[in-house]
DORODO-863194 format. One record per residue (C-alpha): residue in one letter; y, z negated, x negated. Coordinates in steps of 0.02 Angstrom, whole numbers, padded with zeros to 5 digits, always signed. Each point is the difference from the previous one (the first is absolute). Example, Ala and Ser with C-alpha at 12.3 -4.5 7.8 and 13.67 -1.06 7.14 Angstrom:
2
a-00225-00390-00615s+00172+00033-00069
! end
This chain:
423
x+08309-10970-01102x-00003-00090-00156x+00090-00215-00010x+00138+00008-00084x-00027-00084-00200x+00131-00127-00042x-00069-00030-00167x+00183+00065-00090x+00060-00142+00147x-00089-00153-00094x-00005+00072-00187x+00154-00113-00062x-00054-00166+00081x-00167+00038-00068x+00081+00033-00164x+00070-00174-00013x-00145-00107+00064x-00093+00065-00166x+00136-00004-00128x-00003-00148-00106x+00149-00081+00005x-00028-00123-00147x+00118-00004-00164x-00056+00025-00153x+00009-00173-00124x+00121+00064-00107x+00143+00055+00099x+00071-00210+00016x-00004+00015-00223x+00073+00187+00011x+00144-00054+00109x+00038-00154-00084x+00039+00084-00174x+00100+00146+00076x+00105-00131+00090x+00032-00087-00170x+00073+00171-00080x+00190+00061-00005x+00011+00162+00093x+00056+00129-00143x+00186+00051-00005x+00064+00152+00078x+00073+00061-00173x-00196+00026-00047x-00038+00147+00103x+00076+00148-00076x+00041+00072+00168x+00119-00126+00026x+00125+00059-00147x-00097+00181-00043x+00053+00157+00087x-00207+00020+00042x+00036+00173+00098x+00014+00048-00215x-00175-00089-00025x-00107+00082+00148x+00077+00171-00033x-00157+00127-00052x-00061-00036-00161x+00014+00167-00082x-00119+00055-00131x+00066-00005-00205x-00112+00104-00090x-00072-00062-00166x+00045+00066-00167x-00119+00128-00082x-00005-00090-00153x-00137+00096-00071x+00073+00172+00077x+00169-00063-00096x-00104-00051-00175x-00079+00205+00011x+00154+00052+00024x+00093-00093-00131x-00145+00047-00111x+00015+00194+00032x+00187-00018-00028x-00028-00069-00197x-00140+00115-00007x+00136+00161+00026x+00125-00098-00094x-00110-00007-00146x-00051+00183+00004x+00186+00063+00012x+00019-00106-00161x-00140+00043-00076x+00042+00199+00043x+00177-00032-00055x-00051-00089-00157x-00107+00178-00056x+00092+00115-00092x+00011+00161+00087x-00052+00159-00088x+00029+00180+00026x-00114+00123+00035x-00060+00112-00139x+00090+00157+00060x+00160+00037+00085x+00168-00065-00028x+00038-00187-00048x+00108-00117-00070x+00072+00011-00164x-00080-00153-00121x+00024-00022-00174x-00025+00127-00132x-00131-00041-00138x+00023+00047-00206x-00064-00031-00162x+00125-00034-00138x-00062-00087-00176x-00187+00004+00031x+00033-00131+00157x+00040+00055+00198x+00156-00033+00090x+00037-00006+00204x+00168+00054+00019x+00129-00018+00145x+00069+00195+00033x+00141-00084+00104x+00061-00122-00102x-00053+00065-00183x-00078-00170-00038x-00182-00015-00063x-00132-00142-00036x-00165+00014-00147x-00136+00036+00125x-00139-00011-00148x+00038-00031-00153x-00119-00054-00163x-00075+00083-00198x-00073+00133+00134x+00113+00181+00011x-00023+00026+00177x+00084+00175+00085x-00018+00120+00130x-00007-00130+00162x-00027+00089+00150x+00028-00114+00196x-00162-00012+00108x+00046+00092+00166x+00025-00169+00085x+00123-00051-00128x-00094-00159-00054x-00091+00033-00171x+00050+00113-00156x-00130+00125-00110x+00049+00013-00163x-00063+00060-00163x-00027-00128-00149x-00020+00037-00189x-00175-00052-00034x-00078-00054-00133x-00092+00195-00060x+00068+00156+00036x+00098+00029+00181x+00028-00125+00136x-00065-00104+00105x+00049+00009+00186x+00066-00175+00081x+00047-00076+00157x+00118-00121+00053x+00084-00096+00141x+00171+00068+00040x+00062-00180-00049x-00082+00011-00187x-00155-00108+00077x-00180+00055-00063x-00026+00146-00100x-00151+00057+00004x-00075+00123-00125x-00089+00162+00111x-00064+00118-00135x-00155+00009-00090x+00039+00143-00110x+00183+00023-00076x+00111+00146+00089x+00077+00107-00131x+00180+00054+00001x+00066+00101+00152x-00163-00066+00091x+00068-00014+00205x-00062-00152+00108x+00057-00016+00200x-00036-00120+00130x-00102+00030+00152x+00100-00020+00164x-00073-00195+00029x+00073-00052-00179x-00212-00066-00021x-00030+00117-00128x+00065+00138-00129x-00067+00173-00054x-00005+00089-00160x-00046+00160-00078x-00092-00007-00154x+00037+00169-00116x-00194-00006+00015x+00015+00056+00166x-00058-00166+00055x+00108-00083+00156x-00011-00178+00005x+00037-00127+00100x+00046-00177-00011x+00011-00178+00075x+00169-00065-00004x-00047-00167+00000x-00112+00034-00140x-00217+00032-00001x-00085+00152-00036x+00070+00186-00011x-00079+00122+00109x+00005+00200-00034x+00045+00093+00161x-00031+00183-00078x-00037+00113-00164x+00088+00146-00067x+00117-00027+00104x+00217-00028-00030x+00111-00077+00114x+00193+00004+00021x+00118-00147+00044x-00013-00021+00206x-00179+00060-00022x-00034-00132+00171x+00007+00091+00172x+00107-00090+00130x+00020-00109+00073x-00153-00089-00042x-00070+00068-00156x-00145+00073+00065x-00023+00155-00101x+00055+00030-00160x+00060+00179-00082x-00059+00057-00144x+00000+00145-00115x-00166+00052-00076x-00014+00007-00184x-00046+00192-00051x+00038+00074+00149x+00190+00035+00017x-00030+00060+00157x-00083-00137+00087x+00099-00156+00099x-00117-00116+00073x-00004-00132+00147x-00103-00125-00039x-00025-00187+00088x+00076-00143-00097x-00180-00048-00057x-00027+00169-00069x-00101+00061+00130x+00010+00169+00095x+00106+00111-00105x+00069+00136+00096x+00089+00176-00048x+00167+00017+00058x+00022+00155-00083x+00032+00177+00140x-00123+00119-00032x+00061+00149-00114x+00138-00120-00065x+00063+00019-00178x+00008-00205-00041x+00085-00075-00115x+00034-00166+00085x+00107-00098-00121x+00090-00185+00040x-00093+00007+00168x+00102-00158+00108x-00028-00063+00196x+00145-00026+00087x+00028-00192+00067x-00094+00066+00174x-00140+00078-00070x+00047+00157+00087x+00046+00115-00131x-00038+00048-00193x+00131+00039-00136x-00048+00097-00143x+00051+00104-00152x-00053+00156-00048x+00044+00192-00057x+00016+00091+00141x-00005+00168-00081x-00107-00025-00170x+00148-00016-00098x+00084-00145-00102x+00096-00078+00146x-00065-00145+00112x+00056-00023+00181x-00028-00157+00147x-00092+00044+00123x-00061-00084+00146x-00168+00001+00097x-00097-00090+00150x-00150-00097-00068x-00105+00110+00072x+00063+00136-00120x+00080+00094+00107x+00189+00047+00046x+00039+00018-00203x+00185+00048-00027x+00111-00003-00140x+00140-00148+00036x+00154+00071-00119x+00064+00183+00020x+00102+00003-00142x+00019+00154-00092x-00042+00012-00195x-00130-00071-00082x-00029-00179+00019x-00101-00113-00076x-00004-00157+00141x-00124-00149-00038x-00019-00202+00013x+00021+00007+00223x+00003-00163+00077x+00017-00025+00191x+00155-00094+00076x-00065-00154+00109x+00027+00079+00152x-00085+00155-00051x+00152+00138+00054x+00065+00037-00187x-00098+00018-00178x+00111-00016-00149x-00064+00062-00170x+00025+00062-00170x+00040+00183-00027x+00061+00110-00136x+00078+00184+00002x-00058+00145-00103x+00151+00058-00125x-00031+00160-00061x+00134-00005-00149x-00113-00140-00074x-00160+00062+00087x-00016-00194+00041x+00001-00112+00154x+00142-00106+00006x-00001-00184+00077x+00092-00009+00154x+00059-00137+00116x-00129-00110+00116x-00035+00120+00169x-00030-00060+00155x-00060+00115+00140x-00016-00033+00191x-00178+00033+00038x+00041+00073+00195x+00151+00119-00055x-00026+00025-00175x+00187-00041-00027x+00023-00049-00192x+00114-00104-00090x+00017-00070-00185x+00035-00145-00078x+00175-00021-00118x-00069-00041-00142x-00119+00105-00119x-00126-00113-00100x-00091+00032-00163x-00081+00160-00019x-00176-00076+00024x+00061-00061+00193x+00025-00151+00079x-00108-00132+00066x+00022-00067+00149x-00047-00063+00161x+00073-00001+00184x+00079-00177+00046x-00099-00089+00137x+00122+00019+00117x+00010+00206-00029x+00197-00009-00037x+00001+00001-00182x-00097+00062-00149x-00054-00110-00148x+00007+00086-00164x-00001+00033-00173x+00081+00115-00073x-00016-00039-00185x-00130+00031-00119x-00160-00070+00074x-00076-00118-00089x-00186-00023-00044x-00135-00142+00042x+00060-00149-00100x+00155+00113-00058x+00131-00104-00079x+00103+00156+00054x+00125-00049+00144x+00085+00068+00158x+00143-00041+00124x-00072+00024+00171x+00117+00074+00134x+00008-00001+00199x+00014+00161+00067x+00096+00031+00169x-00119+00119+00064x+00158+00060+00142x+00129-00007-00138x-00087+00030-00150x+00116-00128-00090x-00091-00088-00138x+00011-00194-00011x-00058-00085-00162x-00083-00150+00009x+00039-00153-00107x-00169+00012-00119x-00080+00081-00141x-00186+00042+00027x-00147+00059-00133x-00107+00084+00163x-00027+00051+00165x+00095-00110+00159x-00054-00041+00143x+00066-00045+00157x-00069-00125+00122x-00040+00013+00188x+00071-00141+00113x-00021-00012+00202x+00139+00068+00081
! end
């Protein structure tokens, strides 16, 4: 059996025989300087006056600003701000085809062009100078002016200038001669025109170098395939019969001419889509000239106008939206054996339904030219003056519903034109 250990018996008086039971020195010094001290007021201790259950609550977490999220932040907002400005700021343009807005109509009157207000009748001296300037023509986008000026030799020089008078530039190497036709490509960059040398040239509108797309070749106005002026149509020079395609550098020319077809393309226009082809042309050998309409492709050719007689129809231009043509046309009279003028026609491409103008112009037609917004015609129906042509005009606004004829508050020595605004 094992003796019973009483060690846990004699563990505490153990404990105090070896404890040292001396003071240390300093505790007489410590005690008398506490002794000397004021005990501190109650008022002191905040728990005396404080509700502290609101001090030892939780201490909940307060998140820190993102400053520098907040600085990115405020940076992308000035950032957008500044581009809506910036976009705002930019004047918007139209696009080259299709209905837009109707901007001011430019004229030529005493050598020096004019922008007038169709609205309000008023006009301002867009260009004025010693120089006879005529013939201005808008830029698709609305924002420069081609114009012919009376050079120096024989014919004219072709010019450029901001819509706001700013910065003519002179484009033309060698004069045009009277009756010459220039047109703008569908990005306003740069102009065409057809040489009677067969030559088709092209030019800078912001000046440089001329560049010749093509030879032996003619063009008509709205020559440029849309909607981006890719190809170019063209009638080749000696061959009646042949209408080409060819790429706006001149490249690939293409027949678009059925097989077994007679010809005789004549005013050959694109509509604004670049869908279909307008032309004139005999459609039974004789003296008469009829619209017809084609695919690009050459096929699908029918005549547009049913009318019976003999009619002589020429000078088609496309509304903007591309459902009606309107063009010149005159009717055979057999008790003078002569065509006689009649009013502007205007035929709906899908239905062939025709209707005519009120008013009959000179017997040598009328130009004119579809408003941008489709809704009116701009013409004149006077005698039609020549390239720096002291000659005048009164330019009228055509209701192309009504037919009523407006005429507008100014006398003109040459063609109008009417600018393209965004919508």
């Amino acid at each position: 059996m094992m003796p019973i250990d009483r060690f846990q018996d004699d563990l505490p008086a153990t404990l105090i025989d070896i404890a040292d039971e001396r003071m240390p020195d300093y505790v007489d010094d410590l005690l008398g300087r506490t002794a000397a001290m004021r005990q501190r007021p109650a008022w002191a201790f905040p728990g005396r006056w404080l509700p502290m259950v609101d001090l030892t609550v939780e201490r909940r977490f307060v998140p820190r600003l993102p400053w520098r999220v907040l600085a990115i932040a405020a940076l992308l907002a000035l950032l957008m701000a500044g581009a809506v400005w910036f976009a705002g700021s930019r004047r918007h343009v139209p696009a080259p085809f299709g209905p837009a807005a109707n901007g001011s109509i430019a004229y030529a009157s005493g050598g020096d062009l004019f922008i007038g207000e169709p609205a309000t009748g008023q006009s301002r001296l867009l260009l004025g100078g010693g120089d006879a300037d005529s013939a201005p023509l808008f830029s698709p986008d609305g924002l420069r002016l081609a114009f012919l000026r009376t050079g120096s030799s024989s014919g004219y020089d072709l010019m450029v200038v901001g819509s706001d008078g700013s910065n003519p530039v002179k484009l033309s190497t060698t004069p045009l001669t009277d009756g010459a036709t220039f047109q703008w490509a569908p990005d306003g960059a740069s102009l065409i025109v057809p040489y009677p040398t067969g030559e088709l040239v092209r030019f800078n509108a912001s000046g440089g170098s001329p560049t010749t797309v093509a030879t032996n070749v003619d063009v008509d106005l709205h020559a440029f395939r849309p909607p981006d002026g890719r190809q170019i149509i063209v009638q080749q020079h000696g061959e009646p019969a042949s209408l080409l395609l060819i790429d706006a550098d001149g490249t690939h020319p293409t027949s678009i001419v059925p097989a077994g077809d007679h010809g005789d393309f004549q005013q050959a226009r694109w509509s604004p889509d670049g869908s279909q082809i307008v032309f004139a042309r005999s459609p039974d050998g004789s003296d008469q000239r009829r619209q017809f309409v084609m695919r690009p492709d050459g096929t699908g050719i029918h005549q547009l106008t049913t009318d019976t007689g003999r009619w002589y129809e020429v000078d088609p231009v496309w509304s903007p939206d591309g459902t009606r043509i309107a063009f010149n046309r005159w009717l055979y009279d057999a008790s003078t054996d002569g065509f006689l003028i009649k009013p502007i026609a205007i035929v709906t491409v899908a239905s062939g339904k025709l209707v005519e103008t009120r008013v009959t112009p000179v017997s040598d037609g009328e130009l004119f030219e579809w408003s941008p917004d489709g809704r009116s015609l701009l013409g004149l129906p006077g005698p039609h003056a020549a390239y720096g042509s002291t000659n005048t005009d009164a330019p009228v606004v055509i209701d192309a519903s009504t037919g009523v004829q407006t005429p507008l508050a100014w006398n003109v020595e040459s063609g109008v034109s009417w600018q393209r605004t965004a919508p």
